[in-house]
C-alpha positions as CSV (number, residue, x, y, z in Angstrom):
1,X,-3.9,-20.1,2.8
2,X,-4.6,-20.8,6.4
3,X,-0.7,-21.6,7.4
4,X,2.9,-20.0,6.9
5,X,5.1,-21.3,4.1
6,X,6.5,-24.8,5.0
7,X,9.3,-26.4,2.7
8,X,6.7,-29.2,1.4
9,X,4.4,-26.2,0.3
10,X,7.5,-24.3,-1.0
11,X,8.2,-27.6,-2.8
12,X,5.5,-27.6,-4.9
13,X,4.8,-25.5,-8.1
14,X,2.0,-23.6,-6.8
15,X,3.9,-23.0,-3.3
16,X,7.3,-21.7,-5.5
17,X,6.0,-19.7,-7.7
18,X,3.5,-17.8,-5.4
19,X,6.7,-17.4,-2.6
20,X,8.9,-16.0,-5.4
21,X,6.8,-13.7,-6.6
22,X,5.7,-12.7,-3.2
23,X,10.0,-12.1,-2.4
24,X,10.5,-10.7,-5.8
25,X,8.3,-8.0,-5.5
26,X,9.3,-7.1,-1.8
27,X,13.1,-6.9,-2.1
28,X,13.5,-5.8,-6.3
29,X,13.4,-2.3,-5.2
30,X,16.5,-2.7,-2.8
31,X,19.2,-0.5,-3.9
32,X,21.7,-3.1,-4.7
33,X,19.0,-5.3,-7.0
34,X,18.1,-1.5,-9.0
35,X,20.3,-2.3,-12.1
36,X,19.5,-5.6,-12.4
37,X,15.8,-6.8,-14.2
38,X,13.3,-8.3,-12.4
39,X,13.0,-11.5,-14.4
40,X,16.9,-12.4,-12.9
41,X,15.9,-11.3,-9.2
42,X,13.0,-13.8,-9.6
43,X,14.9,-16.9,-11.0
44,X,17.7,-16.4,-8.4
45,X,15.3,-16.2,-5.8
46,X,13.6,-19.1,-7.3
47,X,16.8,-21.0,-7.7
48,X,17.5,-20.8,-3.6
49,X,13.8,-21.8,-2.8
50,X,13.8,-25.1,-4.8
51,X,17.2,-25.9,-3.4
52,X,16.1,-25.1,0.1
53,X,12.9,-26.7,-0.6
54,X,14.2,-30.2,-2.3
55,X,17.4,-30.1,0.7
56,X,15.1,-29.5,3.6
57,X,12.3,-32.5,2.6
58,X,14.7,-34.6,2.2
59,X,14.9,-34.9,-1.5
60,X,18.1,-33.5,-3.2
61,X,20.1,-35.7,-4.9
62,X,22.3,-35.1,-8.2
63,X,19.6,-36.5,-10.2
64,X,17.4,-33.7,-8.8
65,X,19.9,-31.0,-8.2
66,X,20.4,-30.7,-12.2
67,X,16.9,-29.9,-12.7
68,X,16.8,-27.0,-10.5
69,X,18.1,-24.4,-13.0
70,X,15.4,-25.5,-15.5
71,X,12.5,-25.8,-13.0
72,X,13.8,-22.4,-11.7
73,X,13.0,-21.0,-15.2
74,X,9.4,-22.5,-15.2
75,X,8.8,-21.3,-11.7
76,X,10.0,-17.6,-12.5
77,X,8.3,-17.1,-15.5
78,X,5.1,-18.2,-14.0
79,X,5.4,-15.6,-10.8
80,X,6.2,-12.8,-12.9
81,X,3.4,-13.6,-15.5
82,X,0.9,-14.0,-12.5
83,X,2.2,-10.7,-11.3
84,X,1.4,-8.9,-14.8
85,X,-1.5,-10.4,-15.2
86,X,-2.5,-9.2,-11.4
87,X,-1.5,-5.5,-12.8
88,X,-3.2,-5.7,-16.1
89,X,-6.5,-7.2,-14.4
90,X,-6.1,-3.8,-11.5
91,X,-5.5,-1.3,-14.3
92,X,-2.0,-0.2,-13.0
93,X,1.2,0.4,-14.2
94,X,4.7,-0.2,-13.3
95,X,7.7,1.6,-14.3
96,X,9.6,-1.6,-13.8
């Protein structure tokens, strides 16, 4: 990636799910995010960039609003896989 995060990118799959995990992993050890799991931290966070994303390019409507939750649950699932699979491929361990 030769350029920040725009809100087309972050509008994409690929561009979600890479900027969640990326935010998940830097703020789930902030003291007030300690009791809850990491799989919620990542939707919510996943929730606010396809909001942001579809608002910003122009494209929320009602129609598209609605499927936020469930592509929210797609684009989550996907970041925290990719981030297991990034620690099982390393050899380390996470207590989390």
């Amino acid at each position: 990636m030769d350029n920040f995060f725009t809100w087309e990118t972050l509008a994409t799959f690929a561009g979600c799910a890479a900027a969640t995990a990326l935010i998940t992993q830097f703020v789930k050890s902030a003291s007030f995010l300690k009791n809850i799991a990491t799989q919620w931290v990542s939707y919510f966070i996943a929730i606010i960039l396809l909001l942001g994303a579809t608002y910003f390019t122009g494209a929320l409507t009602w129609s598209t609003g609605t499927l936020i939750p469930f592509n929210a649950v797609v684009v989550a699932l996907s970041a925290n896989g990719a981030y297991s699979a990034v620690l099982r491929a390393t050899g380390n361990k996470e207590n989390k």
